[in-house]
N, C-alpha and C positions, 0 to 999 in steps of 0.2 A: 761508689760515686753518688749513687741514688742518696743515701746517709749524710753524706758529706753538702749537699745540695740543698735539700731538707734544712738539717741545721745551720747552715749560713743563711739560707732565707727566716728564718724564726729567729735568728740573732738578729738581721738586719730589721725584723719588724718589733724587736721588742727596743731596741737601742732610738730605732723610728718614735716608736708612742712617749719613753722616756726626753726626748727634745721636744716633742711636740709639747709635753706636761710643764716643760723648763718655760718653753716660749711664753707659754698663756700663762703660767707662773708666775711671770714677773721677775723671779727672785733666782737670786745669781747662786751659784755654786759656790759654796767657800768651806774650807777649812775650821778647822776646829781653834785655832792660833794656839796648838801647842797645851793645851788644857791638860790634858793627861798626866803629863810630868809634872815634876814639881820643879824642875831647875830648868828647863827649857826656853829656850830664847824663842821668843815670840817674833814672825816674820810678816806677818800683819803688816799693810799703810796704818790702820788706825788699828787700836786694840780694843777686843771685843770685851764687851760688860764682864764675864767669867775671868778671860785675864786682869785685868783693869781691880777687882775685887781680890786677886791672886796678889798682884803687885803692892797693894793698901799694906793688905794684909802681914806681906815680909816686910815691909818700909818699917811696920808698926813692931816688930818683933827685933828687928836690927836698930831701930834707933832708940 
Protein backbone atom coordinates (compact mmCIF):
# COMPACT_ATOMS: atom_id res chain seq x y z
CA UNK A 1 0.00 0.00 0.00
CA UNK A 2 2.94 2.11 1.11
CA UNK A 3 4.17 1.64 -3.01
CA UNK A 4 0.93 2.43 -4.18
CA UNK A 5 0.83 5.72 -2.13
CA UNK A 6 4.20 6.94 -3.13
CA UNK A 7 3.48 6.55 -6.65
CA UNK A 8 0.18 8.25 -6.94
CA UNK A 9 1.51 11.22 -4.90
CA UNK A 10 4.60 11.61 -7.55
CA UNK A 11 1.99 11.14 -10.42
CA UNK A 12 -0.11 13.61 -8.95
CA UNK A 13 2.95 16.05 -8.48
CA UNK A 14 4.34 15.60 -11.81
CA UNK A 15 0.96 15.89 -13.79
CA UNK A 16 0.79 19.28 -11.03
CA UNK A 17 4.19 21.11 -12.49
CA UNK A 18 3.04 19.92 -16.27
CA UNK A 19 -0.33 22.42 -15.81
CA UNK A 20 1.34 24.64 -13.85
CA UNK A 21 4.06 24.80 -17.13
CA UNK A 22 0.73 24.92 -19.65
CA UNK A 23 -0.85 27.96 -17.49
CA UNK A 24 2.16 30.19 -17.57
CA UNK A 25 2.75 28.87 -21.19
CA UNK A 26 0.26 30.40 -22.72
CA UNK A 27 -0.06 27.93 -25.29
CA UNK A 28 -2.85 25.53 -25.76
CA UNK A 29 -2.37 21.78 -26.36
CA UNK A 30 -2.96 20.75 -29.94
CA UNK A 31 -2.46 18.07 -32.16
CA UNK A 32 -0.48 17.48 -34.75
CA UNK A 33 -3.64 17.93 -37.69
CA UNK A 34 -2.98 14.58 -38.89
CA UNK A 35 0.72 15.35 -40.46
CA UNK A 36 2.02 11.93 -40.39
CA UNK A 37 -0.13 10.39 -42.93
CA UNK A 38 -0.27 11.13 -46.23
CA UNK A 39 -4.18 10.65 -46.83
CA UNK A 40 -5.38 11.70 -43.63
CA UNK A 41 -8.30 14.01 -43.04
CA UNK A 42 -7.32 16.76 -41.18
CA UNK A 43 -9.89 17.65 -38.13
CA UNK A 44 -8.41 20.97 -37.29
CA UNK A 45 -10.99 24.46 -37.09
CA UNK A 46 -8.22 26.08 -38.99
CA UNK A 47 -5.24 23.99 -40.57
CA UNK A 48 -1.98 24.15 -39.44
CA UNK A 49 0.95 25.71 -41.87
CA UNK A 50 2.51 21.66 -42.38
CA UNK A 51 -1.05 20.73 -43.44
CA UNK A 52 -1.94 23.82 -45.39
CA UNK A 53 1.86 23.03 -47.47
CA UNK A 54 0.57 19.22 -47.54
CA UNK A 55 -2.69 20.24 -49.27
CA UNK A 56 -0.70 22.82 -52.00
CA UNK A 57 1.28 20.44 -52.63
CA UNK A 58 -1.49 17.39 -53.75
CA UNK A 59 -3.76 20.17 -55.52
CA UNK A 60 -0.42 20.84 -57.61
CA UNK A 61 0.24 17.10 -58.36
CA UNK A 62 -3.62 16.36 -59.20
CA UNK A 63 -4.49 19.20 -61.24
Amino acid sequence: MTYFLVTFVVMLVVITIMAIGVIFGRRAIKGSCGGGMSKAECVCVEKCDKRKKMDAEAHLTQG
